[in-house]
C-alpha positions as CSV (number, residue, x, y, z in Angstrom):
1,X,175.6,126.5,59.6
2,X,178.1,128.0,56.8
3,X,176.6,129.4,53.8
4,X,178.1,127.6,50.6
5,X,180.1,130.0,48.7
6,X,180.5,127.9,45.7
7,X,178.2,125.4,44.3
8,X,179.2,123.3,41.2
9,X,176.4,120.7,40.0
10,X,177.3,118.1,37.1
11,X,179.7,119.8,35.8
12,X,181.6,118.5,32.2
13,X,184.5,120.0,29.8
14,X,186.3,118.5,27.2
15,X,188.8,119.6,24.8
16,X,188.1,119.5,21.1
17,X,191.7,117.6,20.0
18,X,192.1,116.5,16.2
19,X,192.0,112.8,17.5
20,X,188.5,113.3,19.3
21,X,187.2,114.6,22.5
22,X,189.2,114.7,25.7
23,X,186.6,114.5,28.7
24,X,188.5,116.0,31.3
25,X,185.9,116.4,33.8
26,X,182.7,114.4,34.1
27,X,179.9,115.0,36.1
28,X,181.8,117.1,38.8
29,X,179.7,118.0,41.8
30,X,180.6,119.3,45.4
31,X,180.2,122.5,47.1
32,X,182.6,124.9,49.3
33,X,181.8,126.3,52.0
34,X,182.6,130.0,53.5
35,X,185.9,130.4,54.9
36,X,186.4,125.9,53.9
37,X,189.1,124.6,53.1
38,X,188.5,122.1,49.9
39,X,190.6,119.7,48.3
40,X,191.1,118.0,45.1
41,X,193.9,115.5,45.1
42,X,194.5,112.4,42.2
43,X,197.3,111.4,40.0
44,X,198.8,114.1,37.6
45,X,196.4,114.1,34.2
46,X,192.9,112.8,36.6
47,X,191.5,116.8,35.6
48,X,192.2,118.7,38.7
49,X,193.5,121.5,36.9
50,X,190.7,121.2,34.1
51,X,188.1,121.4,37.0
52,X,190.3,124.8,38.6
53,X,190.8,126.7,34.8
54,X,186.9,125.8,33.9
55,X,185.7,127.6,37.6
56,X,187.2,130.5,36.4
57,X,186.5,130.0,32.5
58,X,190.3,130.3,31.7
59,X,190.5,126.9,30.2
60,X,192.0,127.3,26.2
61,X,190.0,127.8,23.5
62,X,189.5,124.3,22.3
63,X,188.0,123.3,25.3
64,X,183.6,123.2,25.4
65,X,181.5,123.3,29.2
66,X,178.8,120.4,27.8
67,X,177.0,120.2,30.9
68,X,176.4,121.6,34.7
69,X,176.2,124.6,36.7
70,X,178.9,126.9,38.3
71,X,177.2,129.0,41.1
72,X,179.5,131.6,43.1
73,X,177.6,133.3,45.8
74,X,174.6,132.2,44.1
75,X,175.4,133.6,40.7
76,X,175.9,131.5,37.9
77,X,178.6,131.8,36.0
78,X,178.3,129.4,32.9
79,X,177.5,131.1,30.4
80,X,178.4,135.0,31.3
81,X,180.2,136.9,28.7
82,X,183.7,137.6,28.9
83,X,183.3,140.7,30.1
84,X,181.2,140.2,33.0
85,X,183.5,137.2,33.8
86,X,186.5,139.6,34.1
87,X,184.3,141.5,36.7
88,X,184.3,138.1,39.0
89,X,187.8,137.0,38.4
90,X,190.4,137.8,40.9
91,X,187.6,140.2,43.0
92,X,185.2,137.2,43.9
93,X,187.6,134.1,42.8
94,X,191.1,134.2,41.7
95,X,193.7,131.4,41.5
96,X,197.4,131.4,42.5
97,X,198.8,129.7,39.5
98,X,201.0,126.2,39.2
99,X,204.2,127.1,38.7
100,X,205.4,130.8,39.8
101,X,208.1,131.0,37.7
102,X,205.9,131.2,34.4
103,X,202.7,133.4,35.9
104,X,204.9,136.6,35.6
105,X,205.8,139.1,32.9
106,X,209.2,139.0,32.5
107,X,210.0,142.2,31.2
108,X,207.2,144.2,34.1
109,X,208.1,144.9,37.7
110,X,206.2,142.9,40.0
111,X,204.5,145.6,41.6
112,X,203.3,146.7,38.6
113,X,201.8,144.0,37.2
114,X,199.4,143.5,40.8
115,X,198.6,147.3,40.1
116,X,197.5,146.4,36.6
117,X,194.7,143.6,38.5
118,X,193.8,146.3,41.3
119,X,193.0,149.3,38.7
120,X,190.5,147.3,36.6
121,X,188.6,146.7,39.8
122,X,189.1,149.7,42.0
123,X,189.5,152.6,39.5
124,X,188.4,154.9,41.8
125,X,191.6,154.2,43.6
126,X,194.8,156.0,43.9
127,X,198.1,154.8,43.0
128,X,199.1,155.1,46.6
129,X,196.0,153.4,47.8
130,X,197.1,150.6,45.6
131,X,200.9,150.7,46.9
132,X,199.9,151.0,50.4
133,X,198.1,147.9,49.6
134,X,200.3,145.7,48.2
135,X,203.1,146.8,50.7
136,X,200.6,145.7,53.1
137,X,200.0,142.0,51.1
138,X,203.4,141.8,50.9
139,X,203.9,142.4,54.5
140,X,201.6,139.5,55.0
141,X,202.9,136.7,53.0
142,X,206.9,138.0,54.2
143,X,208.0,140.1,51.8
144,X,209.4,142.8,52.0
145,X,208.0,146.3,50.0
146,X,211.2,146.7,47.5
147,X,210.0,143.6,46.0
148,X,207.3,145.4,43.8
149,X,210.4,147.8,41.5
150,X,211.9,144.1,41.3
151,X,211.4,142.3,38.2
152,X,210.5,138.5,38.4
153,X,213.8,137.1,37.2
154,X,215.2,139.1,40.1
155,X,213.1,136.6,42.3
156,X,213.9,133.1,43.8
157,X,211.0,130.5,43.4
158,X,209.8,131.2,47.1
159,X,209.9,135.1,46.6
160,X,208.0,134.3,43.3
161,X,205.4,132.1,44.6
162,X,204.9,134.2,47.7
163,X,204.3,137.5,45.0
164,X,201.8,135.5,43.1
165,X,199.7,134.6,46.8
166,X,200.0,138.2,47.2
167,X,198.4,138.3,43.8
168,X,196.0,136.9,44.6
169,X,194.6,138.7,46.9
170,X,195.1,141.9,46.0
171,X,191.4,142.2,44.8
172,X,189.6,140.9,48.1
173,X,188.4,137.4,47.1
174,X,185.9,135.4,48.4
175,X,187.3,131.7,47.6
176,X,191.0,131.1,46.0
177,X,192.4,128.6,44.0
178,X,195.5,126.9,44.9
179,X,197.1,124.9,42.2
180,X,200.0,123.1,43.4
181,X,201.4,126.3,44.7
182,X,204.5,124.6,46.1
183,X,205.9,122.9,42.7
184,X,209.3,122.8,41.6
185,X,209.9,124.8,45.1
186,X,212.5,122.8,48.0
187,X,210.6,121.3,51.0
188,X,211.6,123.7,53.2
189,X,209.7,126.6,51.3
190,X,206.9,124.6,50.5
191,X,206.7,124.6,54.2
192,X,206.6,127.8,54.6
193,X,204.5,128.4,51.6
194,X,201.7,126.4,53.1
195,X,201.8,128.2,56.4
196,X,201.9,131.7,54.4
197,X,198.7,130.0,52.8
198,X,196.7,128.9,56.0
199,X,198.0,132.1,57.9
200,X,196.1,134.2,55.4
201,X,193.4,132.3,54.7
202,X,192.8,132.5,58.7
203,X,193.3,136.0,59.1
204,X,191.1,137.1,56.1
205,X,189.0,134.3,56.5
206,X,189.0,133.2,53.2
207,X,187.7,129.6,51.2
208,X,189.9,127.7,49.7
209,X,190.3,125.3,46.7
210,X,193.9,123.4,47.5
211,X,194.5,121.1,44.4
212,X,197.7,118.7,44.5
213,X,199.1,115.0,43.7
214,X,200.4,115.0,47.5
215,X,197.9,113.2,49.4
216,X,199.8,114.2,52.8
217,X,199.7,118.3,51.8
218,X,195.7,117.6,51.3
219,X,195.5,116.0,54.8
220,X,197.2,119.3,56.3
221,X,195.6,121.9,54.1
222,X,191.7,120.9,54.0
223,X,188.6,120.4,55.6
224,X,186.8,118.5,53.4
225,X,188.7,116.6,50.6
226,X,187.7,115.3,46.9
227,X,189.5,112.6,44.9
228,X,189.5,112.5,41.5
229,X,190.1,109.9,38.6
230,X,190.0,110.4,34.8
231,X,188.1,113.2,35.2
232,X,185.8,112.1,37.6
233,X,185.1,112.1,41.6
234,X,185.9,109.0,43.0
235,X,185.1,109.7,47.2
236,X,184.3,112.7,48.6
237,X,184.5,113.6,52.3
238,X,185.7,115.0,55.6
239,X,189.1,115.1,55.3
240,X,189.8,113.1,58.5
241,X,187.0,110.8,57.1
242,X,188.1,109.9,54.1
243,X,191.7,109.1,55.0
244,X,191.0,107.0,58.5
245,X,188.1,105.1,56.8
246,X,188.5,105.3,52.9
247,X,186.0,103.4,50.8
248,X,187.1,103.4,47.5
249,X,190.3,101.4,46.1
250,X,191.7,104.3,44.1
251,X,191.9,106.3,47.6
252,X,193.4,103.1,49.5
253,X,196.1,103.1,46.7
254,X,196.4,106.6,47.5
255,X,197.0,106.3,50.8
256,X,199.2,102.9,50.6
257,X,201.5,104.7,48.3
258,X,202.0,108.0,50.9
259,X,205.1,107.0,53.4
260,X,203.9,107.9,57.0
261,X,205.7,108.8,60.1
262,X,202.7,108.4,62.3
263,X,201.6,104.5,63.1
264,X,203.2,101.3,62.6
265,X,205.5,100.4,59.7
266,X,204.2,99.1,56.4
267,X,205.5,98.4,52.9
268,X,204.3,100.6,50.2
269,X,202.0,99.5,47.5
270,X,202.6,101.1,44.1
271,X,199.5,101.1,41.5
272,X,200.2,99.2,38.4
273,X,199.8,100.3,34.6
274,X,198.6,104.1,34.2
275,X,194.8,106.3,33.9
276,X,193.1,105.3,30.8
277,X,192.7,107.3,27.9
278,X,190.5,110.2,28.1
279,X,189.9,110.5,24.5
280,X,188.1,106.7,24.8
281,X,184.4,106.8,25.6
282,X,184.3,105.2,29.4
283,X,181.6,103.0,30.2
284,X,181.4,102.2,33.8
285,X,184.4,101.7,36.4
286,X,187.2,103.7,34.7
287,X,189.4,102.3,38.0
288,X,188.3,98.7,37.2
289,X,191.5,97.9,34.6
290,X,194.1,98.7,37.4
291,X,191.9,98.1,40.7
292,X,193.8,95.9,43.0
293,X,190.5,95.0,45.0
294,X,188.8,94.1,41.8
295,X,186.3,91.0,42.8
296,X,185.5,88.3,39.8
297,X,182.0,89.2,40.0
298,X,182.9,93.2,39.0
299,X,181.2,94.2,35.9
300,X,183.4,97.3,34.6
301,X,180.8,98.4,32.9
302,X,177.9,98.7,35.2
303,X,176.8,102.2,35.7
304,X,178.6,104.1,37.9
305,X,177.3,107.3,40.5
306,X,178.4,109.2,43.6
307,X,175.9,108.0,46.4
308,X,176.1,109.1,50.4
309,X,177.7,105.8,52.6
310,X,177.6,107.8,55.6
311,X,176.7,111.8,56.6
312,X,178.9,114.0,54.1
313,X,180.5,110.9,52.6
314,X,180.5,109.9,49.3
315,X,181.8,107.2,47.2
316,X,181.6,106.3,43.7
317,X,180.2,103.0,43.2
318,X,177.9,100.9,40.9
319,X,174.4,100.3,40.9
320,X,174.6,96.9,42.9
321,X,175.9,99.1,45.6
322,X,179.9,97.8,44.9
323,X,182.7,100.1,46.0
């Protein structure tokens, strides 16, 4: 049985805004496994990003943990100072930031600013020690070694992105984050972004945390998958679970909105109106104002929780058992 790497229990942020609190995650649970592949998938602005900055304690300043637990390897993290957190960053966890093209210095070489991340955590290390290893990161995610005297602007988006993987690992972590890794990037690079990404995580036999809007990237990238809605998990699963038998509407619209090659032909369903307010206090169903299943008999503001349907499956649904 694998040994869970990360454990997250009831876990809730929000930001402290002028016009009130922004609860951008809610009660977050799940748990990743060693060398897993986990995903977080949901409409742009549902807290995926919240969830991957507040692992890490990177969120902004404004922002406040009000609840839960963040375990990593069985040490909790919630709570640490900010110096013991910069001794977990980037050599237990680290992230490979949404969008390349602003995670660099723009006036540092590329190599140097990896160097920078390796010496606070191996400064017992040479400077070639460190070269030899990012030549060899580089050589992994197919780059080639002059790219560390090259400053970012000097890099296309792919080269970029690819740099910021090598990143990434250049401190021997246990689990990475993946934030949309592949925005603003042409689909044939995103391709090869994502094999770069699963080739690695293979041969080093990493965990992974693969956030993303694209539903059909999760079903490629993941074991297990999590959807998320205004801040909240929704259904929670086996990949292949959740998108042969999903049991929630949000995930149904999901999947009715993703084209497919596979299968017979069908007419895509868009989702009407937009996610509600997070600054709003949300009693109940926060899906219940644009759920297309919605039955007469709904109340939107029975109390909502994640229960097991089926072995590893979860749903979110209210206490008469409705999903």
């Amino acid at each position: 049985m694998s040994k869970i790497l990360l454990e997250v229990k009831n876990l809730s942020m929000h930001y402290d805004t002028l016009e009130g609190n922004v609860e951008a995650v809610k009660n977050v649970s799940f748990n990743v496994n060693s060398g897993e592949s986990f995903g977080l998938v949901g409409e742009s602005g549902c807290g995926k990003t919240s969830v991957a900055m507040t692992l890490l304690q990177l969120q902004p300043e404004n922002s406040i943990i009000t609840e839960g637990s963040i375990k990593l390897d069985g040490k909790e993290l919630v709570g640490l100072s900010e110096n013991d957190l910069r001794k977990v960053r980037w050599d237990s966890i680290s992230i490979v930031f949404q969008g390349a093209m602003n995670a660099w210095n723009p006036v540092i070489k590329i190599g140097e600013q990896i160097r920078e991340a390796m010496r606070e955590h191996y400064p017992q290390n040479s400077k070639q020690e460190n070269i030899n290893k990012i030549n060899e990161l580089f050589r992994m995610v197919g780059l080639d070694e002059s790219i560390s005297e090259r400053f970012p602007h000097e890099l296309s988006g792919g080269m970029k992105q690819r740099a910021v993987i090598a990143l990434a690992l250049s401190c021997d972590p246990k689990i990475i984050i993946a934030d949309e890794p592949t925005t603003a990037l042409d689909v044939v690079i995103q391709d090869q972004i994502l094999n770069e990404i699963k080739k690695v995580q293979n041969l080093l036999g990493l965990s992974l945390i693969y956030i993303s809007h694209d539903i059909a990237v999760i079903a490629e990238m993941t074991d297990k998958i999590a959807v998320m809605y205004a801040g909240s998990i929704v259904e929670m699963g086996p990949t292949k679970n959740v998108f042969t038998s999903p049991k929630h509407s949000y995930t149904r619209a999901l999947l009715d909105s993703t084209p497919s090659i596979k299968g017979e032909k069908k007419k895509l369903r868009s989702l009407d109106g937009e996610p509600p307010s997070l600054i709003d206090k949300i009693d109940g169903c926060s899906f219940a104002p644009r759920c297309p299943d919605r039955e007469i008999s709904c109340n939107p503001t029975e109390h909502m929780s994640l229960i097991e349907i089926e072995p590893d499956h979860y749903v979110d649904v209210c206490s008469q058992g409705k999903i």
